[in-house]
Every structure is written in C-alpha cells, then in structure tokens.
C-alpha positions in Angstrom: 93.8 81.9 122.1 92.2 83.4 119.3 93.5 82.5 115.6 93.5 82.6 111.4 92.9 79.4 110.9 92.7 77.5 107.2 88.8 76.5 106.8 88.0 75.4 103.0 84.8 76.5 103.8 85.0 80.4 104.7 85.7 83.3 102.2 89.5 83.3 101.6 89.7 79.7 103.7 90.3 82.0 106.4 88.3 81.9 109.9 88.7 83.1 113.1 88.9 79.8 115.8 90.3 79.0 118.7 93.8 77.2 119.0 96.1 76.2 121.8 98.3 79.0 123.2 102.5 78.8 121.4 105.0 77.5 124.0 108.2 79.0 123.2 111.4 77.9 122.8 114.4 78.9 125.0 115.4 81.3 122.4 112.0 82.6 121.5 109.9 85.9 122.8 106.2 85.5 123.2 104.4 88.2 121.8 100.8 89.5 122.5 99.7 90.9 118.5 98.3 94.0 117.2 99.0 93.8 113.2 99.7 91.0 110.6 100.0 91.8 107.3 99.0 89.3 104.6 101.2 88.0 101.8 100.3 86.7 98.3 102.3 83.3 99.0 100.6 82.1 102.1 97.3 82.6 101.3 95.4 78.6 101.8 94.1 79.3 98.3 98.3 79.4 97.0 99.5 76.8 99.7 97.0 73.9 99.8 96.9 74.3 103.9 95.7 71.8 105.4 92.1 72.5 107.2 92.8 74.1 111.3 96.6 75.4 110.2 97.4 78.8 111.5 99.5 80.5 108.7 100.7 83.7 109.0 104.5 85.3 108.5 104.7 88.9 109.5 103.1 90.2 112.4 104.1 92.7 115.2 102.9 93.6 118.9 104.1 93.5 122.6 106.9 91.0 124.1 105.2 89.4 127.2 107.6 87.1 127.9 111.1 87.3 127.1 113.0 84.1 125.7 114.7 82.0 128.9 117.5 81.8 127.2 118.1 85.2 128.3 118.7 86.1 124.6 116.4 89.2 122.7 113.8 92.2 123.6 111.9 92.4 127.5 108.7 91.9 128.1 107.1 95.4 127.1 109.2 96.1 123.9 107.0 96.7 121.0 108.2 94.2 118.3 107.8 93.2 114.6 108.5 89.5 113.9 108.3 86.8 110.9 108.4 83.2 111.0 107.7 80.0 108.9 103.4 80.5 110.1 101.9 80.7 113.0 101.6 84.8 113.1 98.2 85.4 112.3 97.1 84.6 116.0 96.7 86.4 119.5 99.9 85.1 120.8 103.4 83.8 119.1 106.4 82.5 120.0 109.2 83.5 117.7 112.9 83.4 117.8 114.9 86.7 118.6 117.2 86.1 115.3 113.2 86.9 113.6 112.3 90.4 114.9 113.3 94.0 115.1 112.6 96.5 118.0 109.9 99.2 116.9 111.3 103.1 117.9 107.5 105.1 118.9 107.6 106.6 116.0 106.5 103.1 114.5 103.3 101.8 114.9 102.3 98.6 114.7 100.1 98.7 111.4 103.2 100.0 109.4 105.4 97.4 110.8 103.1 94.4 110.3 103.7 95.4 106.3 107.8 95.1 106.7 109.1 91.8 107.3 108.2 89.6 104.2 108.2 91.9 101.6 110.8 94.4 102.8 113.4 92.1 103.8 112.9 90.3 100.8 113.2 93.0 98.3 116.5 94.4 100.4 118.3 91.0 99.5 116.8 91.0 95.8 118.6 94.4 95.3 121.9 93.4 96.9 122.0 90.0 95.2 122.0 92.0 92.1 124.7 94.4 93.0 122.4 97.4 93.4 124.8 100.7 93.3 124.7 104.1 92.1 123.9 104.2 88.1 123.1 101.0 88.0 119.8 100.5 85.8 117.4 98.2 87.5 114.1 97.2 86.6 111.6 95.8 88.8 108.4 94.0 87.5 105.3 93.5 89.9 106.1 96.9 90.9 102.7 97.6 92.2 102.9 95.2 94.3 104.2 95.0 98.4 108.1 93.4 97.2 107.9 95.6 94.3 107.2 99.2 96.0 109.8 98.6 98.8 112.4 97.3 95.7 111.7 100.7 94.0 112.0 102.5 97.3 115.5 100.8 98.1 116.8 100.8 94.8 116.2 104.3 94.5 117.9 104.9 97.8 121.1 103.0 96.5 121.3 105.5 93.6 119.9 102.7 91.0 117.9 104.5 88.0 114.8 102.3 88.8 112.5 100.9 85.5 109.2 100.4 87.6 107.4 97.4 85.4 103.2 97.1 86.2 100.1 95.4 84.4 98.7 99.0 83.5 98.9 102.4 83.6 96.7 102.4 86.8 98.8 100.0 89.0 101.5 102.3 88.6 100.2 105.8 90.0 102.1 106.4 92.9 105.2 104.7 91.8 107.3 108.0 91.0 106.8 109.4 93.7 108.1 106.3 95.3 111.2 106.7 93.3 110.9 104.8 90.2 112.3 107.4 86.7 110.4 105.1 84.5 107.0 103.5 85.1 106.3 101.2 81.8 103.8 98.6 81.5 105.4 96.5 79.3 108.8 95.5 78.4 109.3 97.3 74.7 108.8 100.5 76.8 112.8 99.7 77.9 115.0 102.5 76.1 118.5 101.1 76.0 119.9 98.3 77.9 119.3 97.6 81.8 121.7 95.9 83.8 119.7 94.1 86.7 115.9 92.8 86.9 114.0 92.4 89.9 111.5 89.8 89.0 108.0 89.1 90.7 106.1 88.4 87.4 107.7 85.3 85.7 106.2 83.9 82.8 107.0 85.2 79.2 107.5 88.6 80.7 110.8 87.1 82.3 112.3 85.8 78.6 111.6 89.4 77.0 113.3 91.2 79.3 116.4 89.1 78.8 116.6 90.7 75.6 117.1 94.1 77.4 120.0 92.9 79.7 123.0 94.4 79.1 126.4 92.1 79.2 127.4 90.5 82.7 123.7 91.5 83.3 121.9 90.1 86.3 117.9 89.1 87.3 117.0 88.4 90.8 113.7 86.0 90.8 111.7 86.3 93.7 108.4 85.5 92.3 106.0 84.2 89.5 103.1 85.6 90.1 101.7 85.5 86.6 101.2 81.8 87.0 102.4 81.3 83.5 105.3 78.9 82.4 108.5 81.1 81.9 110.1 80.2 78.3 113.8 80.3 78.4 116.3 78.4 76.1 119.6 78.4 78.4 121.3 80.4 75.2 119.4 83.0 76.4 122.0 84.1 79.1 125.3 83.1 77.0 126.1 85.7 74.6 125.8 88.5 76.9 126.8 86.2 80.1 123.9 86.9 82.2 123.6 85.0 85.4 119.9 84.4 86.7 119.7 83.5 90.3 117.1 82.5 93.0 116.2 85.1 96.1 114.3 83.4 99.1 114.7 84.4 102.6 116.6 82.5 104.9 116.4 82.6 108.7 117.5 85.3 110.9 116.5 88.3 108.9 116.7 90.7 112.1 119.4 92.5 111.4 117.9 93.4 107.7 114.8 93.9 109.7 115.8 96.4 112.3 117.2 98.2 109.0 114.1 98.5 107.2 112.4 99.7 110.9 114.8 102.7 111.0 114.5 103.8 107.3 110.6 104.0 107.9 111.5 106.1 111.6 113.6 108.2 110.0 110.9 109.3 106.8 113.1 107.5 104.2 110.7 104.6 103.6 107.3 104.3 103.0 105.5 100.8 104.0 103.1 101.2 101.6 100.2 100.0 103.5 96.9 100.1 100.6 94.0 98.4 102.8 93.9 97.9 106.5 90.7 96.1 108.0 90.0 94.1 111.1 91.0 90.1 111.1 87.1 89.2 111.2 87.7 90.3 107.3 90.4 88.0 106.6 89.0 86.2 104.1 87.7 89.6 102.1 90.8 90.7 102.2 92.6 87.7 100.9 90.4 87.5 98.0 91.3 91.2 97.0 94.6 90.5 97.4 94.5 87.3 94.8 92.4 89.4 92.8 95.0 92.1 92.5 93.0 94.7 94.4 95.0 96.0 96.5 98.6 98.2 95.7 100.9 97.8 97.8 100.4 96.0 101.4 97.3 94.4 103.3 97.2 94.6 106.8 94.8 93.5 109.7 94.3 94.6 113.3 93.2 92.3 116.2 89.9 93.5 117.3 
C-alpha cells in the first residue's frame, strides 16, 4: 500500500512510499482512508522518527474488514480512528476502543480534524472541573487543541479567556466562543480559576499569578519550546494544583461525543488548510511555522 513515510530528505521528512499492508488484530477494523489530519507533535521534525516509519494519529475512512473478534463497526461503516502511528497510510488496522462511527452528515475531511485535538481538549476541560461560571483561560488558542477547548468550554458555560501570540491569530476566536481574546497575560482582569495550557514556557509562571485560590492548570502542551520557570511556592499560597493531560487509550466513547456535537451544528472542527497527501511535507512545514489556525488536513488522492 501507499504511505507517509519519515524520509530526512524530503520537505517536512515526509514522502509518499510504499509499505506492507497492516494485519490486524482480533480486535481491530481495517480501514480503507480518505482524510488524516496532521498534528504538531508527530511531525519527524518534533519526534526524531526514524527514516521509513509511517506516523500518523488521526485519520478516518471506510471499515473493510471488521475485527474477528466480532467486536466494533461492519465493513462499510464510515469511521474516524486514532492510534499510537501508522494513520497516515491507505489502509490501517486500529482497535474498535479507537474510533467513532461518522452519522452522513459528517464527512470525512471534518472528522480527520477530531481525534487528537478534540478528545484531548475535552479531558483538559474536565480535568479542570469545567462548569457553568467557571473562568477559564486557554493559551495556544489559535491553535487545533485550543479552538475545540474554547468551543467546549464555552458549551459547559465556562467564561472562556482565549490566550494567542497576536491580535491576528485570534480573529475568529469569538465567534467560536471565547468573551475575551488577549494576547498576553496582563490583559487578565481579575482572577481566573482554571488554565488550559498549550504554550509552556514563562507564559505558564505569569499566569499563576492570575489563579485564583484552589485554582487549577491543565498542561497539555509546550509549544513555545521555552524552559517553564516555576519555584514550587508558586502554587502554595493560593493552593493551586498543576496537573498533566495526555490521552490514554480507548478514547471512543469521547470520540463518538465530539462526532455528534459537530452533526448536530454545536461544533466546529476548525479545519484551516486542506491539500492532497502528495503536499505533506508543505504542509508540515506551515504547520511548524505557525501558518495555519486551526487544523491541517490531507486527502488521499
């Protein structure tokens, strides 16, 4: 079959090859691909890959065979998937506990953007308690994590503080749902009660200073590449707890929630450049380069 694979050489040490076809497990679907979408932390140029890897997370298509186990969709069902790599090929196997049935109303392009950055900013916001009131801010806003965490933290009735590098990364963003769209942390009126943080770096120890007591960051990134200075003191006077979100396996369920928000109008994927997988590697530079708000997707010519 046809693949992504890691070649130091090519723009983006991306290039289409040629790989042996996935053999699936007893509980895994093999699906034929139409989208994958393309995440910051996979790129080779983050993850050192080693030359021939196929990488690749999130990616959605057509069941064509359905897992022997008996378990998960029939072949036909229209799918979107994540796993540890592997995605960003023609065919892959991937267990039923990693994928969500697509309603028609949708497509494949859309759903490629989900997995990865959806699911992860859904358990960001719950791992800080989002709820009604509560004031949240989320840094990398721009970004695919941070437009779905302004999205679902508006939808929980948070009053959302929507953090980006300048005033131009953040157009869109209240329409999205954020009440405030700052581009730095002095902007913060009053105390906030939970972060959402894909930045890192120095950003990260000012906006301490704007918790509130008992408050609460969620880390899910550190994207700034920048050493993040914090003295543990930091969190003792107002008791703040900073914590660690990474997905685990069987996001489904989470999945299959984000899929019905986007059916039903309530979600927007946020899908900024879409280009066939022979541009892989043009892509994945504008990606690095922080071209591109929101989510990248590709399509399998």
């Amino acid at each position: 079959m046809r693949a992504l694979v890691v070649d130091h050489a090519a723009p983006g040490r991306l290039a289409l090859g040629t790989v042996a076809d996935p053999v699936p497990g007893p509980d895994e679907v093999l699906v034929r691909t139409t989208a994958i979408s393309i995440n910051y932390g996979e790129l080779p140029t983050n993850t050192g890959a080693a030359e021939g890897v196929v990488p690749g997370w999130d990616a959605a298509g057509v069941v064509e065979r359905s897992a022997s186990g008996g378990r998960g969709p029939q072949p036909g069902d229209r799918v979107v998937t994540r796993g540890r790599s592997g995605g960003w090929a023609e065919l892959r196997a991937v267990h039923v506990d990693e994928l969500a049935v697509l309603p028609d109303a949708v497509g494949f392009t859309t759903a490629a953007a989900l997995p990865v950055a959806g699911v992860t900013a859904l358990q960001a916001l719950r791992a800080v308690g989002v709820r009604p009131g509560l004031r949240v801010v989320v840094t990398g806003a721009s970004g695919g994590v941070g437009r779905f965490a302004v999205q679902l933290a508006r939808l929980a009735g948070a009053e959302v503080y929507a953090l980006v590098g300048s005033a131009a990364r953040g157009e869109g963003l209240a329409a999205l749902g954020a009440d405030h769209v700052l581009t730095g942390a002095a902007e913060i009126e009053g105390p906030v009660d939970a972060v959402l943080d894909n930045v890192g770096g120095p950003l990260l120890s000012e906006l301490l200073g704007h918790l509130a007591p008992e408050g609460v960051v969620a880390s899910v990134g550190t994207a700034s590449g920048q050493p993040t200075p914090i003295h543990p003191y930091q969190l003792v006077p107002n008791r703040l707890t900073l914590r660690g979100v990474k997905l685990g396996e069987g996001i489904g369920h989470d999945l299959a929630h984000l899929v019905q928000l986007v059916a039903d109008g309530r979600l927007d994927a946020s899908v900024d450049r879409v280009a066939d997988w022979s541009e892989a590697g043009e892509l994945a530079t504008a990606l690095v380069n922080r071209e591109v708000r929101g989510k990248a997707v590709l399509t399998l010519g």
